[in-house]
C-alpha positions as CSV (number, residue, x, y, z in Angstrom):
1,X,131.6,198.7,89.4
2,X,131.3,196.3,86.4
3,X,128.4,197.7,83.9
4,X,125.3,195.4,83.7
5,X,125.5,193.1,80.1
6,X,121.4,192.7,80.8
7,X,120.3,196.8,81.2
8,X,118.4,196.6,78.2
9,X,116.8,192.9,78.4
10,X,112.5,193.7,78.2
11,X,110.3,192.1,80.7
12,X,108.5,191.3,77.0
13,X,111.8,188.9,76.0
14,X,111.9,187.6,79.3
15,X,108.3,186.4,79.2
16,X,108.0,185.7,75.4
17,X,111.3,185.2,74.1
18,X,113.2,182.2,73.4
19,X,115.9,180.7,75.5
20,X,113.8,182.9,78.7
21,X,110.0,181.7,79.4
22,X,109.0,181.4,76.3
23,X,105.9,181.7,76.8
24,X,103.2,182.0,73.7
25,X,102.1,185.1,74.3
26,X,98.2,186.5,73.2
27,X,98.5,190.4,72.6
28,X,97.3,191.8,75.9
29,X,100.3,189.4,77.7
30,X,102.4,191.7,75.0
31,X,100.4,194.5,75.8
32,X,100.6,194.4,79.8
33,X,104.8,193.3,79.3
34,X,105.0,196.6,77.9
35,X,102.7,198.9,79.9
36,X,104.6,197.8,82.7
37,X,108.1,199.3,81.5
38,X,106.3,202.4,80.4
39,X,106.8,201.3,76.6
40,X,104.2,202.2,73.7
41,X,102.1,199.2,73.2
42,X,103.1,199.4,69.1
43,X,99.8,198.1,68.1
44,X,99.9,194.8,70.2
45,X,96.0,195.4,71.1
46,X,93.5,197.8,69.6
47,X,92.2,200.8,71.1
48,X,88.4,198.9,71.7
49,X,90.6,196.1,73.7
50,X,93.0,199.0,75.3
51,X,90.0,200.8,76.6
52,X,88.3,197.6,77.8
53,X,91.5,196.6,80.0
54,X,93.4,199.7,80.7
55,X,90.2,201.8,80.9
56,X,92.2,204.3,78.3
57,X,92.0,203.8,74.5
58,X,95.6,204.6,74.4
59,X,98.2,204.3,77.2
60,X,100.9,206.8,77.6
61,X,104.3,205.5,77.6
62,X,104.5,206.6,81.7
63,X,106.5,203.5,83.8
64,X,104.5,202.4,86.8
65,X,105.6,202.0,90.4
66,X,102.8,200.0,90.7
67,X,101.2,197.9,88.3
68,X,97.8,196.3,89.6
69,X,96.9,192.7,87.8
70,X,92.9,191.9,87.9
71,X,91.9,188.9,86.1
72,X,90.4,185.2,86.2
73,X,92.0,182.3,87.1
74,X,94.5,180.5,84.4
75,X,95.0,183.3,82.5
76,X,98.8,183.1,83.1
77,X,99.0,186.3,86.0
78,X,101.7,184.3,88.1
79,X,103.8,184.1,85.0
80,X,103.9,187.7,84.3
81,X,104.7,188.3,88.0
82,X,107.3,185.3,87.9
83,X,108.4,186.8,84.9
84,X,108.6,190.4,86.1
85,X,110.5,189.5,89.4
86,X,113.4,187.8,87.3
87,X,113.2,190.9,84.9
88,X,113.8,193.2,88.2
89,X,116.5,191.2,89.5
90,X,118.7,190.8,86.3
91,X,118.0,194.5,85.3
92,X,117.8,196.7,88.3
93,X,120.1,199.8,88.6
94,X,121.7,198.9,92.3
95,X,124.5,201.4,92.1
96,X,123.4,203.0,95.0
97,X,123.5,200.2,97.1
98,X,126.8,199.1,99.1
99,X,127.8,195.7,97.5
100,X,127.6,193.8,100.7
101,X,123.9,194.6,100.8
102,X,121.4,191.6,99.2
103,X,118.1,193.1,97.5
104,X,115.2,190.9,97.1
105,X,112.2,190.8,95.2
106,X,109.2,189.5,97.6
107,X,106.4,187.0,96.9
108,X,103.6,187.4,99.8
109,X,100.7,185.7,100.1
110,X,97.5,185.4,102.5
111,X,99.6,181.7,103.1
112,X,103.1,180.8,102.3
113,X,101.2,177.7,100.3
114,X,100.1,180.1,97.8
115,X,103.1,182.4,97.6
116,X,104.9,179.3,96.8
117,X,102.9,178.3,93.8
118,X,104.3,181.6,91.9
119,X,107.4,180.9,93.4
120,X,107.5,176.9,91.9
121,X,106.4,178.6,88.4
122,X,110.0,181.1,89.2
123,X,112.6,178.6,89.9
124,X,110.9,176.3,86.9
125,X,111.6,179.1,84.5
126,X,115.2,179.6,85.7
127,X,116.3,176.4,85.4
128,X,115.3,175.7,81.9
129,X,115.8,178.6,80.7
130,X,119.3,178.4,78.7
131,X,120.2,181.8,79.4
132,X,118.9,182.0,82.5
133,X,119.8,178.8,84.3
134,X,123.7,180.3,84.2
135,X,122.2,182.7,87.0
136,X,121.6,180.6,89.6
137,X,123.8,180.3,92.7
138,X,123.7,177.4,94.5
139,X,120.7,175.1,94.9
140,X,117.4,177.2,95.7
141,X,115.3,175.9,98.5
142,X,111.5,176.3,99.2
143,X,111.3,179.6,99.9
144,X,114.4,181.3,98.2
145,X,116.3,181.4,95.3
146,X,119.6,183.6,94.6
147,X,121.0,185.3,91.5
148,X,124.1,186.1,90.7
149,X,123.9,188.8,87.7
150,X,126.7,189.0,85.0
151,X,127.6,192.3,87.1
152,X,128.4,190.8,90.1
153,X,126.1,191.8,92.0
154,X,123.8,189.0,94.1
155,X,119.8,189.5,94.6
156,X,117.3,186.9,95.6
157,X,113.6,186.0,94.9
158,X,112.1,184.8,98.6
159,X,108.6,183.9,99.8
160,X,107.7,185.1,102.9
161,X,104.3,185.2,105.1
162,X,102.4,188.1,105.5
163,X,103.4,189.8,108.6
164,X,101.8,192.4,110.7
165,X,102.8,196.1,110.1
166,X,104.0,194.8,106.7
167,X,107.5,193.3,108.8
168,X,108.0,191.0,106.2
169,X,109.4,193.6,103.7
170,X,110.9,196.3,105.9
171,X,114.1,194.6,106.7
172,X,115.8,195.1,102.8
173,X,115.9,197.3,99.6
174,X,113.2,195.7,97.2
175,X,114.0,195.7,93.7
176,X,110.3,194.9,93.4
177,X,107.4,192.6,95.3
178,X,104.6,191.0,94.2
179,X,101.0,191.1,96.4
180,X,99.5,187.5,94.9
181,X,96.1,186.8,95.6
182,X,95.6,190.7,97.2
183,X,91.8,190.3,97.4
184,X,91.7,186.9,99.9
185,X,94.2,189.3,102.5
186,X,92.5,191.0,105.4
187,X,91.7,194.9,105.6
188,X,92.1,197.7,107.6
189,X,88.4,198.5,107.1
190,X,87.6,195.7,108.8
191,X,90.3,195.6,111.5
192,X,92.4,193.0,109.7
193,X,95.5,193.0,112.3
194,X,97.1,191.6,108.7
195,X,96.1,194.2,105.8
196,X,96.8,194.8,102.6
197,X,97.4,198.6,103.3
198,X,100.1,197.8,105.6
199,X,101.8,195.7,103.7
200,X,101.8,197.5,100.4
201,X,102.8,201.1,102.6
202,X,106.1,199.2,103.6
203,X,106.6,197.6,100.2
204,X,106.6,201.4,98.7
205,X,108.7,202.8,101.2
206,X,111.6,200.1,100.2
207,X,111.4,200.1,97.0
208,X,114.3,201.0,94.9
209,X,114.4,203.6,92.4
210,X,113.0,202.7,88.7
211,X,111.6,199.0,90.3
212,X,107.8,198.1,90.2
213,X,105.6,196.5,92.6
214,X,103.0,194.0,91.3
215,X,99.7,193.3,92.7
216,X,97.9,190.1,90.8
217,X,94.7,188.8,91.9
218,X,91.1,187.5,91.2
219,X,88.8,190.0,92.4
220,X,86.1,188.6,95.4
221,X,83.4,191.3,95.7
222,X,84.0,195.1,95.9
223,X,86.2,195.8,99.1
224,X,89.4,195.7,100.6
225,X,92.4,197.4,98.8
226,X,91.9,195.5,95.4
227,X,88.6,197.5,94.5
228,X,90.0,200.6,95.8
229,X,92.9,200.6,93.6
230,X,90.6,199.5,90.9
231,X,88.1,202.2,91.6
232,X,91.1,205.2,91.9
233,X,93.1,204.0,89.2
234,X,91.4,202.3,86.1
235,X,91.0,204.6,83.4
236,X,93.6,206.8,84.7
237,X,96.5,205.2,84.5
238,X,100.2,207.0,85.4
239,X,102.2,205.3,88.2
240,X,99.8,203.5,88.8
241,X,98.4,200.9,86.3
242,X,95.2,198.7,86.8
243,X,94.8,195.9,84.4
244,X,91.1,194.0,84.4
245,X,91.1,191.0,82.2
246,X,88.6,187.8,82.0
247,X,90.7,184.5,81.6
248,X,90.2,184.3,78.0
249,X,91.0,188.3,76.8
250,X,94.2,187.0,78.9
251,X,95.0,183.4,77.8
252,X,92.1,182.6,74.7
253,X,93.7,178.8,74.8
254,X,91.9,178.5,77.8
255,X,89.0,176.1,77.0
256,X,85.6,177.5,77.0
257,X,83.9,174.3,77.6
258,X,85.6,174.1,80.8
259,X,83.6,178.0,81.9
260,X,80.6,176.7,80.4
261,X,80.6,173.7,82.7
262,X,81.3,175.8,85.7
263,X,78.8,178.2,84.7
264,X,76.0,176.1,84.7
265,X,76.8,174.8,87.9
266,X,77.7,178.6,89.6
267,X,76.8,181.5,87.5
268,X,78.5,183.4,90.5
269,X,81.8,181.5,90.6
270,X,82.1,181.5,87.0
271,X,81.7,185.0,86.6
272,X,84.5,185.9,89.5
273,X,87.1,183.7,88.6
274,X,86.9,183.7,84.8
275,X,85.1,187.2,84.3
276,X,86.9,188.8,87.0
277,X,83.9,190.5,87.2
278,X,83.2,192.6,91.2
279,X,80.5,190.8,92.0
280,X,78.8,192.2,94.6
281,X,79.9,191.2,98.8
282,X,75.9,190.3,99.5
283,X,73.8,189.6,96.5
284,X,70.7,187.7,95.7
285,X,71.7,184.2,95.3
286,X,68.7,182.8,93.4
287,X,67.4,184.6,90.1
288,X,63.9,185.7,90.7
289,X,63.0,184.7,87.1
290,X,64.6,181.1,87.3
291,X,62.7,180.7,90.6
292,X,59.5,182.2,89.1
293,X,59.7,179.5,85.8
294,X,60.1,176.8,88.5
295,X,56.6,176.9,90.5
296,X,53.8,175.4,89.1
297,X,50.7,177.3,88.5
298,X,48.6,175.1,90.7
299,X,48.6,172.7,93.9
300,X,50.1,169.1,94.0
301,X,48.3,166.0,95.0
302,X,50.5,162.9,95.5
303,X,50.2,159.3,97.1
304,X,52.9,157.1,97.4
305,X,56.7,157.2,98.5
306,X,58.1,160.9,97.9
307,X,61.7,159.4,98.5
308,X,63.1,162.8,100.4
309,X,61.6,164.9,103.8
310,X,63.6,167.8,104.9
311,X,62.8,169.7,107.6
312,X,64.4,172.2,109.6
313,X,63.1,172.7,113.3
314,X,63.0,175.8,115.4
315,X,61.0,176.8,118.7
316,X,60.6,180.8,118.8
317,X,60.2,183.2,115.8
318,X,61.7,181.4,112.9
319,X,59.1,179.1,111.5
320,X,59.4,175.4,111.7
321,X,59.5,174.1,108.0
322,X,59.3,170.7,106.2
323,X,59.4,170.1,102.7
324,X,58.8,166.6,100.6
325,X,60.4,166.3,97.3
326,X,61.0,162.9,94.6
327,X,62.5,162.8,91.2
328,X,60.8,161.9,88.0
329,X,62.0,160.8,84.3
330,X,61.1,164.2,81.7
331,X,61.7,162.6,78.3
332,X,62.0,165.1,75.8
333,X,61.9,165.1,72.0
334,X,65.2,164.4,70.4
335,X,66.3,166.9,68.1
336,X,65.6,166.8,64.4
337,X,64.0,163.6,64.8
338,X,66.8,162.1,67.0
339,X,65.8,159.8,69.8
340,X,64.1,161.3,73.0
341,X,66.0,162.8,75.4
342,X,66.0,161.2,79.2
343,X,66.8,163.6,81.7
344,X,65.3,163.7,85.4
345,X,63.8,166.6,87.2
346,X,63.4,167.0,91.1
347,X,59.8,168.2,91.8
348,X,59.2,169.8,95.7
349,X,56.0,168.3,96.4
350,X,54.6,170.4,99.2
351,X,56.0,172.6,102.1
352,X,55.2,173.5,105.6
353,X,56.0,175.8,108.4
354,X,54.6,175.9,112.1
355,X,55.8,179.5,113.7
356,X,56.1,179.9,117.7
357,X,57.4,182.9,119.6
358,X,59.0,183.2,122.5
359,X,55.8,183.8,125.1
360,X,54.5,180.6,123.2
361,X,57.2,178.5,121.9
362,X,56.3,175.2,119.7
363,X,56.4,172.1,121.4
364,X,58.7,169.4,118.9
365,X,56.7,166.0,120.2
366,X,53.8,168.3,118.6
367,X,54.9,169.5,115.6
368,X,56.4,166.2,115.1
369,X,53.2,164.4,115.6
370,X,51.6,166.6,113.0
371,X,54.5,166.2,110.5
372,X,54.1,162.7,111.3
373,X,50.3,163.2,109.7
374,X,51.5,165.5,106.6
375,X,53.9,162.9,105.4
376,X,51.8,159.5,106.3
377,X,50.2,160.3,101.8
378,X,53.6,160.6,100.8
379,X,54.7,157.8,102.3
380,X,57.8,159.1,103.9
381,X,58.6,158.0,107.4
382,X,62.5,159.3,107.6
383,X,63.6,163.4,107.4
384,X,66.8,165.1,106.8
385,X,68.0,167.5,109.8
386,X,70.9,169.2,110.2
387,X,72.7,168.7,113.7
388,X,70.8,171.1,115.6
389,X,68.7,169.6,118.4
390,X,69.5,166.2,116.8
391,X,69.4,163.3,119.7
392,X,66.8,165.3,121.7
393,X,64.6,165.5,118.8
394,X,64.9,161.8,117.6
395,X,63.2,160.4,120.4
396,X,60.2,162.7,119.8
397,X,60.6,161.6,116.2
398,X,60.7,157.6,117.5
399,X,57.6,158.7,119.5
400,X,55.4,159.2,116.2
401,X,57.0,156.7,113.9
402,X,59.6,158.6,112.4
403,X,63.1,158.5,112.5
404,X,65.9,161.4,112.1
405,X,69.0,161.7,109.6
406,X,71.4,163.8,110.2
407,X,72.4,165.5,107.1
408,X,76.8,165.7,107.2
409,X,78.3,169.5,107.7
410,X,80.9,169.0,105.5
411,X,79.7,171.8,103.2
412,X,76.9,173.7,104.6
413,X,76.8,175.3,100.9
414,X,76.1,172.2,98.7
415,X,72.4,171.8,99.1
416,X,72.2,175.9,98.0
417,X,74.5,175.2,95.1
418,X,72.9,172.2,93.7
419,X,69.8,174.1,94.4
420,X,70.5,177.4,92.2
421,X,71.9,174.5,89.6
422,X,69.0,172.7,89.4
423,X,66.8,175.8,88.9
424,X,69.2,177.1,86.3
425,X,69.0,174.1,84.3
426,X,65.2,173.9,84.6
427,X,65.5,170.9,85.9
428,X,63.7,171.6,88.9
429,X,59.6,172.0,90.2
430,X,58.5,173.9,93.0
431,X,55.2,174.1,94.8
432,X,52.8,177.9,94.5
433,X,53.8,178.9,97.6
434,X,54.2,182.7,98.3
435,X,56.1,182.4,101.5
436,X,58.5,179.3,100.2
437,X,59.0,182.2,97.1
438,X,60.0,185.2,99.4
439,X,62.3,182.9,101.2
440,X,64.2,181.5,98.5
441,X,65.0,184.8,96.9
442,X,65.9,186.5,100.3
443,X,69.1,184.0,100.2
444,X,71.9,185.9,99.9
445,X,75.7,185.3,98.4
446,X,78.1,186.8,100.3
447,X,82.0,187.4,98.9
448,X,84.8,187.0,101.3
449,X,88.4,186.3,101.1
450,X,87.9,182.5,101.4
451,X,85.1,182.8,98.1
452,X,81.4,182.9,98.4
453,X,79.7,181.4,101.1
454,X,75.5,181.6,101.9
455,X,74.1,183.8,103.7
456,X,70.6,183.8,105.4
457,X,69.4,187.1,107.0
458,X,67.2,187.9,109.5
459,X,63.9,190.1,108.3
460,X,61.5,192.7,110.3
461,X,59.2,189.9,110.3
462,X,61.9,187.6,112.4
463,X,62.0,185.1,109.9
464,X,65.4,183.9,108.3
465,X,64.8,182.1,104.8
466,X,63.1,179.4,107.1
467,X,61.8,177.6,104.0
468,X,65.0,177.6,101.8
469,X,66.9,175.2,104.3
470,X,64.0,172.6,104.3
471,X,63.5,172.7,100.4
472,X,67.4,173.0,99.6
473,X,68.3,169.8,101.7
474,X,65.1,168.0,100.3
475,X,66.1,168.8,97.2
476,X,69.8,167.7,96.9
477,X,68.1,164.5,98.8
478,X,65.5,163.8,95.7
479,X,68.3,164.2,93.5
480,X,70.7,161.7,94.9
481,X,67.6,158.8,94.6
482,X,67.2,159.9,90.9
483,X,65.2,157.4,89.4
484,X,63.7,155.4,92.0
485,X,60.2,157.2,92.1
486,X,57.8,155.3,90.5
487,X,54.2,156.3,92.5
488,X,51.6,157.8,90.8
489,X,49.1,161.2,91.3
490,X,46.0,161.0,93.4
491,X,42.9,163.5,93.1
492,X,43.0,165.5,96.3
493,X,40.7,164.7,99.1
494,X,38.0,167.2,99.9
495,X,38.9,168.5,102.8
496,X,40.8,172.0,103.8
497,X,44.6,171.7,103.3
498,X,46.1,174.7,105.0
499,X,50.1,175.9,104.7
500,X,51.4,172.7,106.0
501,X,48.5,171.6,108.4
502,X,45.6,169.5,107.0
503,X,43.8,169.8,110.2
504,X,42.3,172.4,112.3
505,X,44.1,172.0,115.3
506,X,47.4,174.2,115.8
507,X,50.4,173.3,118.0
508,X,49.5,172.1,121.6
509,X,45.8,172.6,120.3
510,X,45.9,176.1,121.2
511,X,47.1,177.9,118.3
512,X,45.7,177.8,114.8
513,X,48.5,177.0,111.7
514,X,50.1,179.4,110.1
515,X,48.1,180.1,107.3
516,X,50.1,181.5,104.7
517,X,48.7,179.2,101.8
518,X,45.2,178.5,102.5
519,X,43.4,177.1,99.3
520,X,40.4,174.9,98.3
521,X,41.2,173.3,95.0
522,X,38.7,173.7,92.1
523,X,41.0,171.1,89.4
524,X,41.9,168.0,89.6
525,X,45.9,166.9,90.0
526,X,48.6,167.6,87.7
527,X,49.5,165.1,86.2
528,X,53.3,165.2,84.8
């Protein structure tokens, strides 16, 4: 058998070197090319950064079978793997193998759309590569691209879908396989018939002497075979190697602007996919201190148009809730002098709730009549609903002078997230209202495979956030007519103004509101 001409090429010239990749490499790019071939790091990072990513202050020259790849987004992970499955298939020791027999090195994905995207980064790095472009037989396709080494000897790179029982890599030798994306596949802890498990127990079992199998992913909450490999591994690195990296420690041309931006928006997101921090599967979504620096100290009075009404209806247990919200121009002082800074603010001018039960559910022509008296200061004759109930409930709504919109359910999330922005920004004024409080900071953010999605859970008391949809959806509502508020503050009348229900008379007339806020005010209005 003809000796391989390529035996000593380094995954490090492959990536970094010219006439390969030639990629411009930060130190921990040099620093994880040479972990991963069980070569000293010669001083490419310092022992603070060493300990911060490989968990160790120094790494033992020890070649992994397994090298595990946590970090955020553009920090250039699917070029080390790209990188790493052409270094596997030009260096490989396949003297045991017969020479009719084809080894490959596996991409798998959760979808063959995002195997593909390492796959495209591959076959872009072969064919212009100078050196490397002479290895390529025939014309690769979408899925598959075949060397032919200076040895003789053929392998190929393939994509392929993740199978059940890990079938897609049991059929040939592996001279290595990469997991992308490991955190978005399904688990065997929760019954995933695909799972991560399965698939890297086959991929071991095939893999040929002296290879490596890569794992590269952005981690989404602390589960699933990601975070146990992180949990086993960092800090005690030997065949296996666990890598954590933000975007930056990995790529520091990345622009921080561009995290800044996205961290306003989604503290959360940011801190996932550029932090590649384990954020946890079900976590408070708002801050209590940003929701806390939001609420007035004292009672608004208001007469004119509020320009948004959200409410979202319910019958037995969960509470009924409305909120009425409007935007207003807060001109701040320009710096050193400068001129003053326009920027609107969304103030929540009131909220309600009317709770049923099940031996006495609400009646909607009623409630709706009664919302129909809340709103008639503000001015506001149309509300924001989501789908539920929708045509039945219009006609009630007709009945009292109001009319319905149905808010779209393209993303159920967006009135949370420009929520949680708005209150991060302080850009955003909420009434003193205990029970609107507890239900805001009962939202919770829930990881999954797909990224984070809103949760709203059920409580002893049978209530589930009622007040955050009402106040989320008014909210985003007020925002969108930024600028068009022009009424003024009114002095309050004198009567009682209860949680919601400015009269005495409960649903049907036999129940008294829910009381949850009952106050006579001593000051006049705010005025802002």
């Amino acid at each position: 058998m003809t000796a391989n001409p390529l035996q000593g090429l380094t995954l490090e010239q492959v990536f970094a070197g010219q006439g390969f990749a030639g990629v411009d490499a930060s130190p921990l790019q040099l620093a994880i090319c040479r972990a991963a071939q069980g070569r000293p790091l010669d001083g490419a990072i310092d022992t603070d950064a060493c300990a911060r990513h490989f968990g160790v202050p120094e790494l033992a020259p020890v070649l992994p079978a397994l090298v595990t790849l946590i970090c955020g987004v553009r920090g250039g992970k699917s070029w080390l793997a790209a990188c790493a499955a052409i270094h596997a298939c030009l260096t490989a020791d396949l003297s045991q193998l017969q020479e009719h027999e084809l080894p490959r090195f596996p991409i798998i994905a959760p979808t063959v759309d995002a195997a593909r995207a390492t796959f495209v980064i591959l076959c872009g790095i072969l064919q212009s590569s100078a050196v490397l472009c002479r290895f390529i037989e025939g014309e690769p396709t979408s899925d598959t691209v075949v060397l032919c080494r200076p040895d003789g000897r053929r392998v190929e790179v393939v994509v392929v879908a993740a199978a059940r029982g890990g079938l897609s890599v049991r059929a040939r030798w592996l001279l290595g396989y990469c997991l992308e994306e490991c955190a978005q596949f399904g688990s065997e802890g929760t019954g995933a018939v695909v799972s991560a498990e399965d698939l890297l127990r086959a991929a071991r079992t095939r893999l040929l002497p002296g290879c490596t199998g890569w794992i590269v992913s952005s981690p989404f909450g602390p589960v699933g075979l990601l975070h146990e490999t992180y949990k086993k591994h960092f800090g005690s690195p030997g065949r296996t190697l666990v890598i954590h990296a933000s975007t930056r420690a990995l790529n520091p041309s990345f622009p921080q602007s561009q995290i800044d931006e996205i961290r306003a928006e989604d503290p959360d997101t940011a801190a996932r996919e550029y932090d590649a921090a384990w954020t946890d599967a079900d976590s408070a979504y708002l801050a209590a201190v940003s929701v806390d620096a939001a609420i007035r100290p004292e009672p608004l009075y208001r007469k004119g148009v509020a320009l948004s009404a959200a409410m979202d209806p319910a019958t037995r247990g969960n509470s009924w809730t409305l909120a009425v919200a409007w935007s207003e121009l807060d001109e701040k002082p320009g710096k050193d002098g400068g001129e003053p800074e326009h920027k609107y603010r969304v103030i929540v001018g009131g909220v309600w709730s009317w709770t049923g039960s099940k031996s006495a559910p609400l009646s909607p022509r009623t409630v709706l009549g009664e919302i129909a008296d809340a709103l008639r200061p503000y001015g506001v004759r149309s509300i924001v609903v989501d789908g539920w109930s929708f045509d039945a409930m219009q006609d009630h709504a007709r009945e009292v002078g109001l009319s319905l919109v149905e808010h779209p359910n393209v993303d159920r999330d967006l009135p949370y997230k420009r929520l949680k922005s708005l209150l991060g920004n302080g850009d955003l004024e909420l009434p003193p209202d205990p029970v609107m409080r507890a239900d805001l900071l009962a939202i919770r953010s829930r990881a999954t495979s797909g990224g984070s999605k809103i949760h709203l859970p059920h409580t002893a008391n049978a209530r589930h956030c009622d007040m955050a949809p009402a106040v989320a959806l008014a909210v985003m509502h007020a925002e969108r007519s930024v600028g068009a508020s022009t009424c003024r503050h009114t002095p309050p009348t004198r009567r009682r103004i209860t949680h919601g229900l400015p009269f005495s008379g409960g649903p049907r007339g036999t129940r008294e509101p829910n009381r949850t806020a009952l106050f006579t005010p001593q000051r006049g209005p705010r005025i802002l």
